[in-house]
C-alpha positions as CSV (number, residue, x, y, z in Angstrom):
1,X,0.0,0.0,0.0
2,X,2.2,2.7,-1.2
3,X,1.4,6.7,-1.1
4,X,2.4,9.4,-3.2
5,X,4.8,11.1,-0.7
6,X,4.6,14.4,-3.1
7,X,1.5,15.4,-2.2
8,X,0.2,18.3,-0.4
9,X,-3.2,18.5,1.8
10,X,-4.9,21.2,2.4
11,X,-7.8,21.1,5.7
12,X,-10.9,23.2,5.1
13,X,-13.2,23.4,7.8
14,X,-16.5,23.9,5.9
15,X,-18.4,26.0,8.6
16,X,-16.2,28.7,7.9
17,X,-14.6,28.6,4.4
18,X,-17.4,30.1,2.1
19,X,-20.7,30.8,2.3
20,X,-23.2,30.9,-0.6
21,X,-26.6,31.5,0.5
22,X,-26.4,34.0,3.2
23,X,-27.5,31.8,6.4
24,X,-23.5,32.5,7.5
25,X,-22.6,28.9,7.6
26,X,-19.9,27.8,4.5
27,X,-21.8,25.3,2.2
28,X,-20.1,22.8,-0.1
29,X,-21.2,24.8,-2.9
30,X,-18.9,27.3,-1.3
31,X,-16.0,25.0,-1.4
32,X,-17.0,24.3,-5.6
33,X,-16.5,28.1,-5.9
34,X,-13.2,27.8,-4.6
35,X,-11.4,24.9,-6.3
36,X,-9.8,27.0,-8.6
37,X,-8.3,29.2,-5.9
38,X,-6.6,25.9,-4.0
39,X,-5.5,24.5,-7.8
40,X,-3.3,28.1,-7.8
41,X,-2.0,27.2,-4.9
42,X,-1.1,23.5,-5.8
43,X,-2.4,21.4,-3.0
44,X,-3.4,17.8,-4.0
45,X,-6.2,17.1,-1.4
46,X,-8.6,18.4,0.4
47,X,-9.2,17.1,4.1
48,X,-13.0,18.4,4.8
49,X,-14.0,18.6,9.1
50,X,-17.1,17.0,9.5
51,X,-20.3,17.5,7.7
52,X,-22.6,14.8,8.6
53,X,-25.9,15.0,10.3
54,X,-25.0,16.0,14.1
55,X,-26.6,17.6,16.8
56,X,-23.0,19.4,16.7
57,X,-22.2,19.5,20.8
58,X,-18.8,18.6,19.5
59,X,-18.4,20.8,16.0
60,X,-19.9,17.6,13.9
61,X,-17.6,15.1,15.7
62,X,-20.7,13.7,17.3
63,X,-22.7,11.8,14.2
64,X,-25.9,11.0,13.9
65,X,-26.0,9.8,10.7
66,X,-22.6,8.5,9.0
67,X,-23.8,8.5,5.5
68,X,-25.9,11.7,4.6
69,X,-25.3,15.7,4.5
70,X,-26.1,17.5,7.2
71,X,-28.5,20.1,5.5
72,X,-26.8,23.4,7.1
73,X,-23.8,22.5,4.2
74,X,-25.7,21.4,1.0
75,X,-27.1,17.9,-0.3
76,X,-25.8,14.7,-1.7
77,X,-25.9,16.3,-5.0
78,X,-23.8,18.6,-4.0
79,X,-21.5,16.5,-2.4
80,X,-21.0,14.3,-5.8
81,X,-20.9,17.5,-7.6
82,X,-17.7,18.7,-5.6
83,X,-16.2,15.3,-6.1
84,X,-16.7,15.6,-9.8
85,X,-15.2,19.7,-9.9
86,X,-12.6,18.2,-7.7
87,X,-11.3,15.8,-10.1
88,X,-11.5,18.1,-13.0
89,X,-8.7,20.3,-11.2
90,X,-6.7,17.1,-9.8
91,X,-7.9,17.8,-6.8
92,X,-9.2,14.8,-4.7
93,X,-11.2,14.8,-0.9
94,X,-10.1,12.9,2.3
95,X,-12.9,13.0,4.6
96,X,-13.1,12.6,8.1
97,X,-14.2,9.8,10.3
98,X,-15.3,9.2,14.0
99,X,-15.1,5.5,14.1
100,X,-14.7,5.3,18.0
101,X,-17.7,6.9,18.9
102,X,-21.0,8.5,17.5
103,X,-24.0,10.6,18.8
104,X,-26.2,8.9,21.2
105,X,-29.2,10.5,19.1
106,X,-28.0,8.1,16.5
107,X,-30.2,5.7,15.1
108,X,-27.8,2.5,17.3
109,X,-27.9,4.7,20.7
110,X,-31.7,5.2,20.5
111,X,-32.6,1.4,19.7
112,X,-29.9,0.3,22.5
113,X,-31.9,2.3,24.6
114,X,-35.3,0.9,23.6
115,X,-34.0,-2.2,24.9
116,X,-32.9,-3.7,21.6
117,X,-29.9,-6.2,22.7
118,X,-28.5,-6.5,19.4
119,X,-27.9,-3.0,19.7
120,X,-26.4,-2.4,23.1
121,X,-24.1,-4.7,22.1
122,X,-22.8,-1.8,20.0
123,X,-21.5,0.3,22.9
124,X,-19.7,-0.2,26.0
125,X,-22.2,-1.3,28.7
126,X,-20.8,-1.9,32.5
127,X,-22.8,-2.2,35.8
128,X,-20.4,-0.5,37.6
129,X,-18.3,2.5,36.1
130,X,-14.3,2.7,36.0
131,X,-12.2,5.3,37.5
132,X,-11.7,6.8,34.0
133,X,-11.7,10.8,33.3
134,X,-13.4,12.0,29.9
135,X,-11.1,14.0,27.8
136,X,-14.0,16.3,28.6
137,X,-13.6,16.3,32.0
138,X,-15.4,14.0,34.2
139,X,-16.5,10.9,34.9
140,X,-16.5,9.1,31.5
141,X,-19.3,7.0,32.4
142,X,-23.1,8.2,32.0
143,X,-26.1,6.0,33.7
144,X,-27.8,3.8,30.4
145,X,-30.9,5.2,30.6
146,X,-33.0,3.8,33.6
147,X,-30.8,0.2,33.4
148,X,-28.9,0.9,36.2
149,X,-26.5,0.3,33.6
150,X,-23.3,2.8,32.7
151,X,-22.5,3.6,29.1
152,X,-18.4,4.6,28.3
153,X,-18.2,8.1,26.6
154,X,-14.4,8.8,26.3
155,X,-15.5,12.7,25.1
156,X,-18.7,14.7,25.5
157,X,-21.5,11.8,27.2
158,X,-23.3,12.7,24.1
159,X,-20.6,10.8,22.2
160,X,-21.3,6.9,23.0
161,X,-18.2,4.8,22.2
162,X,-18.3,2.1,20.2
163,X,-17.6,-1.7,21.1
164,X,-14.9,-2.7,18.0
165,X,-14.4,-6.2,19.8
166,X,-18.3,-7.0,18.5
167,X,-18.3,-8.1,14.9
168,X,-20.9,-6.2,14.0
169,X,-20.3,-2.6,14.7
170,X,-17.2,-3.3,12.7
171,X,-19.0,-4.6,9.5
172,X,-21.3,-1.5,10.0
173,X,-18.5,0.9,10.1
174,X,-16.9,-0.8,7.5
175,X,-19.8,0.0,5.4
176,X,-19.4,3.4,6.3
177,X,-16.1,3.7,4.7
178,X,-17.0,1.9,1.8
179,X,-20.1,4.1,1.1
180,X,-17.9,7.4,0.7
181,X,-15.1,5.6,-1.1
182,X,-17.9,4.5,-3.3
183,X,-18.6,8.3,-4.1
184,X,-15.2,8.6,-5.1
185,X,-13.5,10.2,-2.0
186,X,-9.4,9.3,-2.0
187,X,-8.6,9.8,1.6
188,X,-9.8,9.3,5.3
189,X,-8.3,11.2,8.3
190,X,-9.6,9.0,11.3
191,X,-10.6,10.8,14.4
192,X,-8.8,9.5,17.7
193,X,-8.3,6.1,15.9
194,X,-5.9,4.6,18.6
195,X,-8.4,4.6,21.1
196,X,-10.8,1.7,19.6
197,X,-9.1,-0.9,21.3
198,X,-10.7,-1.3,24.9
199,X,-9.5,-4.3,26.5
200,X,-12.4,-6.8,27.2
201,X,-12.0,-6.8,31.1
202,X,-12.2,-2.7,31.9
203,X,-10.4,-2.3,34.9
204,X,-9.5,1.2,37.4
205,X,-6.6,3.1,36.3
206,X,-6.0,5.9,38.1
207,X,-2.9,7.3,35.8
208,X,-3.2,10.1,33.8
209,X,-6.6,9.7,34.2
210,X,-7.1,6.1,33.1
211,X,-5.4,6.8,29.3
212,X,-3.2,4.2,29.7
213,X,-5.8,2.0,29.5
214,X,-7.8,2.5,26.2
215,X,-4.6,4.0,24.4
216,X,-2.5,2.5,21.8
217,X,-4.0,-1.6,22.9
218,X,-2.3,-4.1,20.9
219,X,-6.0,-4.3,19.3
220,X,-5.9,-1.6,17.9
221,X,-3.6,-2.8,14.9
222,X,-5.6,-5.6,14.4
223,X,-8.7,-3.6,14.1
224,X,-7.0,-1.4,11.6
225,X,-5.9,-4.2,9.6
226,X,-9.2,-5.8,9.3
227,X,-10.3,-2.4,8.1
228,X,-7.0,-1.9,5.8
229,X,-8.3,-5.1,4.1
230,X,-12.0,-4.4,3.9
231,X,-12.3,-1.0,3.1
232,X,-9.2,1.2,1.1
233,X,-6.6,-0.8,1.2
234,X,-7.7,-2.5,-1.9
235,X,-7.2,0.8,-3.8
236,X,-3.7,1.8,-4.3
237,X,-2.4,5.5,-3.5
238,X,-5.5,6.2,-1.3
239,X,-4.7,8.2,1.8
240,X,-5.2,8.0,5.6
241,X,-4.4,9.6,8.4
242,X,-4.8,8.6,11.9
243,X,-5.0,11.4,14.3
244,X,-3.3,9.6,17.5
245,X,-4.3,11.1,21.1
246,X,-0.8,10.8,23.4
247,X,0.9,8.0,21.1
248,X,4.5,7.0,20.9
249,X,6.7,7.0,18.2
250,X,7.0,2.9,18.6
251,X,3.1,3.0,17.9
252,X,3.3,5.3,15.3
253,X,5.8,3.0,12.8
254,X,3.8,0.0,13.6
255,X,0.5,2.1,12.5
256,X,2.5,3.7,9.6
257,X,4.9,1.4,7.8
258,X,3.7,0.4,4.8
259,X,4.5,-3.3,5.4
260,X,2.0,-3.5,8.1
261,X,-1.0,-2.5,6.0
262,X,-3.0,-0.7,8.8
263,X,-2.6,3.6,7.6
264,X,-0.4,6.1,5.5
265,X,0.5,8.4,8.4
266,X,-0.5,9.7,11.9
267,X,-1.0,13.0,13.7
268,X,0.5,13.3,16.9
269,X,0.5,17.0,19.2
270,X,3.2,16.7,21.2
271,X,5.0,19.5,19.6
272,X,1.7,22.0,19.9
273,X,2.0,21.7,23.9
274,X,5.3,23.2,24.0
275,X,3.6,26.7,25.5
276,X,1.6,24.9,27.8
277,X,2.8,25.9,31.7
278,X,3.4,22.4,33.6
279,X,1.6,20.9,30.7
280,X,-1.8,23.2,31.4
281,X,-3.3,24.4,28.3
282,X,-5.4,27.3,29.4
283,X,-2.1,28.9,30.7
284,X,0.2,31.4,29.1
285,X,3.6,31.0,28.6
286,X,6.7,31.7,26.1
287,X,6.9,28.4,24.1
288,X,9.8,26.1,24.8
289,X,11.8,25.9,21.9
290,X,14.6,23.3,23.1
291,X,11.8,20.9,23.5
292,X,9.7,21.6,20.5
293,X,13.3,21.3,18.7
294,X,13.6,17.4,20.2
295,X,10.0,16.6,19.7
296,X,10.3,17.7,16.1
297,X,13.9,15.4,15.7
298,X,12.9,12.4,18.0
299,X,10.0,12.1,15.6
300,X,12.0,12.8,12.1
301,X,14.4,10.6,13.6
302,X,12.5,7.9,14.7
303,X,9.8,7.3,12.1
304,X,12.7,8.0,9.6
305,X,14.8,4.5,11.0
306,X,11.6,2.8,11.5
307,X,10.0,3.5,8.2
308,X,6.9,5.1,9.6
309,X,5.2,8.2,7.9
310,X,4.8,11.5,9.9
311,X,1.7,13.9,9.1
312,X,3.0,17.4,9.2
313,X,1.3,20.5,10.2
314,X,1.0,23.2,13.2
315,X,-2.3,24.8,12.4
316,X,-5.9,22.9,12.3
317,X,-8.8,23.5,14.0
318,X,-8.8,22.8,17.1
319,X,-5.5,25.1,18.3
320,X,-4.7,28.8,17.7
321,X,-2.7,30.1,15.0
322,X,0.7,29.5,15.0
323,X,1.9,32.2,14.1
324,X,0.5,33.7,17.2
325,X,2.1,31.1,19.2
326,X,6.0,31.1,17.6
327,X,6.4,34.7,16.0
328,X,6.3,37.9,16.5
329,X,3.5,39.0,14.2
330,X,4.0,42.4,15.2
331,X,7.2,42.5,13.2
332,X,8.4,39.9,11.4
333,X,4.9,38.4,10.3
334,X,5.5,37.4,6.7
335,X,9.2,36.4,7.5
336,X,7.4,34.0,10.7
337,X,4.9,32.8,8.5
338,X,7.3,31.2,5.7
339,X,9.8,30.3,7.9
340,X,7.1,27.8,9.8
341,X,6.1,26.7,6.3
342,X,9.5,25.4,5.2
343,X,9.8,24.2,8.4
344,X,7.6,21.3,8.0
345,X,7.2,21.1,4.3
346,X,10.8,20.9,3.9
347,X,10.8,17.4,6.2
348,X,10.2,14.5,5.7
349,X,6.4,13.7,6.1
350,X,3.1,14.4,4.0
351,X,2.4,18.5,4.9
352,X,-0.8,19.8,5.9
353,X,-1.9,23.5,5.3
354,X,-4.9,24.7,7.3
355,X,-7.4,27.3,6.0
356,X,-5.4,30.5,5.8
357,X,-2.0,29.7,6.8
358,X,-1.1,30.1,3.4
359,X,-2.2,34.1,3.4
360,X,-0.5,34.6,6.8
361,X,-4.6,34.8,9.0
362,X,-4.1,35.7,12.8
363,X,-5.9,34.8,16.0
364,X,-8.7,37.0,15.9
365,X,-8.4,39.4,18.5
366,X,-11.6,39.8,19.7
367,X,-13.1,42.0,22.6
368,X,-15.2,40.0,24.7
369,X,-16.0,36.4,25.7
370,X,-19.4,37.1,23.7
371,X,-17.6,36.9,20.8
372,X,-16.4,33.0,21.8
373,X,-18.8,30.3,21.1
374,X,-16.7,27.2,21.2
375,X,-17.8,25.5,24.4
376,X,-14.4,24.3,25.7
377,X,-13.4,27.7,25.8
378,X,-16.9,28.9,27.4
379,X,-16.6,25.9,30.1
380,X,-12.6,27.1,30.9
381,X,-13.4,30.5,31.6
382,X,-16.1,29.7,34.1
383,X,-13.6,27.4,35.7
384,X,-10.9,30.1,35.6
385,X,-12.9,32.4,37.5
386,X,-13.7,30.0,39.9
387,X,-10.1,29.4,40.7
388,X,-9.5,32.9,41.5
389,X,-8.5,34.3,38.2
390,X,-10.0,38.0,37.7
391,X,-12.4,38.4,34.3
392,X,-8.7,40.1,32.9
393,X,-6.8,37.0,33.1
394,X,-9.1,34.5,31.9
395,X,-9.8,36.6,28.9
396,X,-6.1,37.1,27.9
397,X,-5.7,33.2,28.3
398,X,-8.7,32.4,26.1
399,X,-8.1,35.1,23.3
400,X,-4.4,33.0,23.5
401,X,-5.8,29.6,23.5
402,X,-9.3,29.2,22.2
403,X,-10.4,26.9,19.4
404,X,-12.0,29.7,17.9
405,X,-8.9,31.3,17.2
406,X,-8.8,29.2,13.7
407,X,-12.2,28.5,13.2
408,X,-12.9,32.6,12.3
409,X,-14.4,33.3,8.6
410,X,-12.1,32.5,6.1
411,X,-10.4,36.0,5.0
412,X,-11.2,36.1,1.1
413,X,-11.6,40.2,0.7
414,X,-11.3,43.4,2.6
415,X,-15.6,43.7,2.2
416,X,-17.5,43.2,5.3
417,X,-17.6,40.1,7.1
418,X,-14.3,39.3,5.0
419,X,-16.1,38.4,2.2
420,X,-17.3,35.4,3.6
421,X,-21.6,36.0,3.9
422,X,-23.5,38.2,2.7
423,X,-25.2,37.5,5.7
424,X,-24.3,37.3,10.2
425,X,-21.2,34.4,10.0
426,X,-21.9,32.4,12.7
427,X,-18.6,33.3,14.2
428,X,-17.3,36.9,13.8
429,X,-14.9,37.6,11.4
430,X,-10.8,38.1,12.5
431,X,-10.3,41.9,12.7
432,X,-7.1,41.6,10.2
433,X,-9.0,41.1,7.4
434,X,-9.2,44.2,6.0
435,X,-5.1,43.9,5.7
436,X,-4.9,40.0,5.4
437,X,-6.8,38.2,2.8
438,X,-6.6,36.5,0.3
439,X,-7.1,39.0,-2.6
440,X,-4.4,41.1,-1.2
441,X,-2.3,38.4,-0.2
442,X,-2.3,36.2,-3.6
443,X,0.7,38.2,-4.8
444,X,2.4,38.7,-1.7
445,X,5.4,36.7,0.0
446,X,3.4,34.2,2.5
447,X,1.4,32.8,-0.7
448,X,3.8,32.8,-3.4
449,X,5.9,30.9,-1.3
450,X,3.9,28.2,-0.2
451,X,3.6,27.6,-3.8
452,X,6.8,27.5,-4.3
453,X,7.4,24.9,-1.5
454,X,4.8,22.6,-2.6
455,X,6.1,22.8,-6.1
456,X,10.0,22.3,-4.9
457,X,8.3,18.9,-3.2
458,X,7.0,17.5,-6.9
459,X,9.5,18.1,-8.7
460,X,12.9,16.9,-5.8
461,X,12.6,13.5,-4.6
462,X,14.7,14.3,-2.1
463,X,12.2,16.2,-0.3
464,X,9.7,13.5,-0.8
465,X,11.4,10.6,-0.1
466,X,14.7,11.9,1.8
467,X,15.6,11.0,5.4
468,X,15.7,12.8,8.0
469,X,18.7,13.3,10.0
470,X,18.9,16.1,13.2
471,X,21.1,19.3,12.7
472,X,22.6,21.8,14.7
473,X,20.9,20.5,17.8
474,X,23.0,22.9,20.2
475,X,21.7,25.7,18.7
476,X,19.5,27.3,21.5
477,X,17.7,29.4,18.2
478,X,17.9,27.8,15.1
479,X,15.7,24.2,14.6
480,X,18.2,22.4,11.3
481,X,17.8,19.0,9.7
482,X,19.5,17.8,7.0
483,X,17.6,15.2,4.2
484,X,19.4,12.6,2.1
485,X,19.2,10.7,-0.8
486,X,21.5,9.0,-2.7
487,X,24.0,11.2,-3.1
488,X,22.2,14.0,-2.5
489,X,22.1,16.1,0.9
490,X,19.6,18.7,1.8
491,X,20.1,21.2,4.4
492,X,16.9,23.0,6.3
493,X,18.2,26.1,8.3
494,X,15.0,27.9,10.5
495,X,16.1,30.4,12.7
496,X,12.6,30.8,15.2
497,X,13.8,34.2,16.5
498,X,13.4,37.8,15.5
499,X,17.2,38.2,16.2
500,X,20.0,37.2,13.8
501,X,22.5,34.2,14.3
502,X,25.3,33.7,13.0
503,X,26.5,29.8,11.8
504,X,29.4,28.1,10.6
505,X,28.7,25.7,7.3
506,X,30.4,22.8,6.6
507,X,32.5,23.4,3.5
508,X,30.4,20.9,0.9
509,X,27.0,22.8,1.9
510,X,29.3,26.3,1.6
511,X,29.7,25.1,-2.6
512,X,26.1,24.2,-2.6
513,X,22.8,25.3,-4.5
514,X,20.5,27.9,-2.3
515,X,17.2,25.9,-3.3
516,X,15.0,28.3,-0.9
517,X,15.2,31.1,1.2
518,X,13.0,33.6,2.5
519,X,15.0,36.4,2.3
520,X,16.2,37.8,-1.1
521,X,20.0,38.1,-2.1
522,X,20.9,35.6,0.5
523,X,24.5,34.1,-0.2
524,X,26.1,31.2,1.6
525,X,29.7,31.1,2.6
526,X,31.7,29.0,5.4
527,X,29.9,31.9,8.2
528,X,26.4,32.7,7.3
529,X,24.0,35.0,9.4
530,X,20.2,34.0,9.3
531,X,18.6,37.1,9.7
532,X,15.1,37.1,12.2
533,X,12.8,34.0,11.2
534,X,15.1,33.3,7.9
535,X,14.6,29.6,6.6
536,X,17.1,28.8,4.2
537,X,17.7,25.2,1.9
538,X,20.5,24.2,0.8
539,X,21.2,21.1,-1.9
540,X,24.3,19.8,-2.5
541,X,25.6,16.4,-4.4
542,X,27.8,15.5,-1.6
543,X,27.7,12.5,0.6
544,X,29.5,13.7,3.6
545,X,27.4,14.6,6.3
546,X,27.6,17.1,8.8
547,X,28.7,15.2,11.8
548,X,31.9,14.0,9.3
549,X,32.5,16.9,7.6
């Protein structure tokens, strides 16, 4: 099962990309409209959030239905008629599934309840509840109805998981992916996929909360296996993407290497927690670079040796913009943005753009915590206050950590609402976007060069297929890695600071070909100086490395 490791993928979030008919919710049709902006750009694929029927407590991660279109984004028809634009452009959809849980208004929740055994055999069902803690906080048991029964809910107790060991809800899922295959769709990025694997006998763990025991089971690969075989892995080239809550890199090459036959590639977050205080999220803090530096080379490293296949990225939607939390946008916002960008499209991994990285889009700034809407953020303010914190302080750590931070409008135009609706958007537009969007930004430095990275990765296979090997690791500024292939060596120089550094080069890279920078009329010599948040690439045909040279 082999991947096209030159490919790009770009997240869209379809609540807030574009919307058509004025209700202030993005529409597929909206999505149609702009294909032909995202084949200027030159992604490959389109990963699309959730837009199934939900009662959407959880954004559309909580499903109702698996295999319809919630009306608040379009119809079927729509659906297949994106599919079929898509293709035109060579542009092809990966589409998201929650496989480990689903809505309890779902069709199999309400029947279980009814008192249909065949169907509470679907969940997880225990007369007396675990010591577990929902990733929502809380007991991550709810009472079953009037049973006296408990049902598991690993997130919000609206979200039932689902029992993988029975047959059944397998073939059903199965099905599931099968369906939207059938309609042509040439990825899947699965939701929290390494936590299907409940052992039989559920047991009190009272570390961290009880992950330790629903996380990464041996299961698990034998679940994805069976689905490998059932489902995609009949089709060659097709994509997925396991999004893996607290994994390890030995996990990750076992679900990744393509001798396995379980998934393409996995999304881990250990790098995006690197500004958490004593690993708190709604705290705020410089980021640590000297750890984000060995999470980002214990991974290339690792998955590189083991033959496992990283998915890169730093914005989706669920966290705030990057940029926010490793530049200073004040200054340096263009050179922040690109260097980030070569940063992980530069390495070795599939990259992943989200919605408006590529025009440079910022937190949004707002005024108030009426503007906020996402209910994690809503819940930790309440909870922040309770602890003592004034109104001040909980509002300066929400506007820094919210989820609504990248889930704003889509900045198409300087026109109200930033030219997504005609109409109210359901969440208020960033108040750059009469600076940043995308028709003033479609000639400037943060797009241009996006395109110019994701073109450099089609045409070099080193990029594509190159290891990965850690650089300059004593730097306490600069994050370096060096590809090779062959006899080719690459050299990726990110300086994360707004302050210059000056580096020695090791001769062979001193005679070698500048493939990127973001800074004109750079030059290399034996000393260079990266100016503030320069990336610069180097080729050469050399196979010395640095540690030898």
């Amino acid at each position: 099962m082999t991947i096209d490791k030159r490919k790009v993928v770009y997240q869209i979030y379809p609540k807030s990309y574009k919307d058509t008919t004025g209700n202030g919710v993005g529409d597929l049709q909206g999505i149609i409209q702009k294909l032909p902006y995202l084949k200027e750009l030159g992604i490959d694929m389109i990963w699309l959030n959730p837009f199934y029927p939900s009662p959407q407590r959880d954004n559309g991660y909580d499903i109702s239905d698996y295999t319809a279109v919630n009306p608040a984004f379009g119809t079927m028809a729509d659906f297949e008629k994106m599919i079929a634009a898509g293709k035109e452009l060579g542009i092809e959809f990966m589409l998201d599934m929650v496989l480990n849980h689903c809505s309890t208004d779902h069709e199999w929740f309400q029947k279980a309840l009814a008192g249909d055994s065949y169907y509470q055999d679907f969940f997880i069902l225990r007369d007396e509840p675990t010591d577990w803690i929902s990733k929502f906080g809380g007991s991550a048991w709810a009472p079953f109805g009037e049973t006296g029964k408990y049902y598991l809910h690993l997130f919000d107790k609206s979200q039932a998981d689902l029992n993988w060991r029975n047959p059944h809800v397998r073939e059903e899922l199965f099905k599931v992916v099968n369906f939207w295959k059938d309609k042509g769709v040439k990825g899947f990025r699965f939701d929290v996929i390494n936590l299907i694997g409940k052992d039989e006998v559920l047991e009190n763990c009272p570390i961290n909360d009880g992950k330790p025991a629903y996380t990464d089971r041996p299961i698990t690969h034998e679940y994805l296996k069976m689905m490998n075989q059932a489902t995609f892995g009949t089709e060659d080239g097709f994509m997925t993407v396991g999004e893996m809550s607290a994994t390890t890199i030995e996990n990750c090459i076992l679900y990744t290497a393509p001798d396995r036959e379980e998934l393409s590639m996995a999304f881990n977050f250990h790098h995006l927690k690197v500004d958490y205080q004593d690993g708190q999220k709604w705290t705020i803090t410089d980021f640590d670079f000297p750890e984000l530096k060995r999470l980002f080379h214990t991974w290339g490293e690792g998955m590189s040796k083991g033959d496992g296949w990283n998915a890169l990225f730093y914005n989706n939607h669920d966290q705030p913009r990057a940029l926010n939390r490793f530049v200073d946008v004040k200054h340096f916002r263009s050179e922040g943005a690109t260097m980030l960008a070569a940063s992980i499209h530069l390495s070795r991994g599939t990259p992943y753009i989200y919605m408006g990285e590529e025009i440079g889009m910022l937190d949004p700034d707002y005024d108030s915590m009426a503007d906020y809407v996402d209910v994690e953020s809503l819940n930790a303010y309440q909870i922040m206050l309770e602890q003592g914190k004034t109104p001040e302080q909980a509002f300066a750590i929400i506007q820094a950590k919210s989820r609504d931070n990248s889930r704003t409008p889509m900045q198409w135009d300087a026109s109200e609402h930033a030219g997504f609706t005609t109409g109210t958007p359901w969440l208020k537009a960033g108040k750059s976007y009469p600076e940043i969007n995308v028709e003033t930004e479609k000639t400037g430095p943060i797009f241009t060069f996006y395109q110019e990275l994701i073109r450099l990765r089609k045409t070099l296979p080193i990029i594509a297929e190159g290891d990965y090997t850690a650089a300059y690791q004593d730097s306490d500024s600069v994050y370096a890695f060096e590809r090779s292939l062959g006899d080719q060596k690459l050299l990726v120089l990110n300086n994360f600071f707004g302050k210059e550094v000056e580096l020695e080069i090791p001769a062979h890279y001193a005679d070698g070909k500048i493939l990127i920078s973001n800074y004109a009329d750079t030059t290399i010599s034996k000393t260079i100086t990266l100016k503030p948040y320069q990336t610069l690439a180097v080729l050469t045909q050399d196979t010395r490395t640095l540690s030898n040279s």
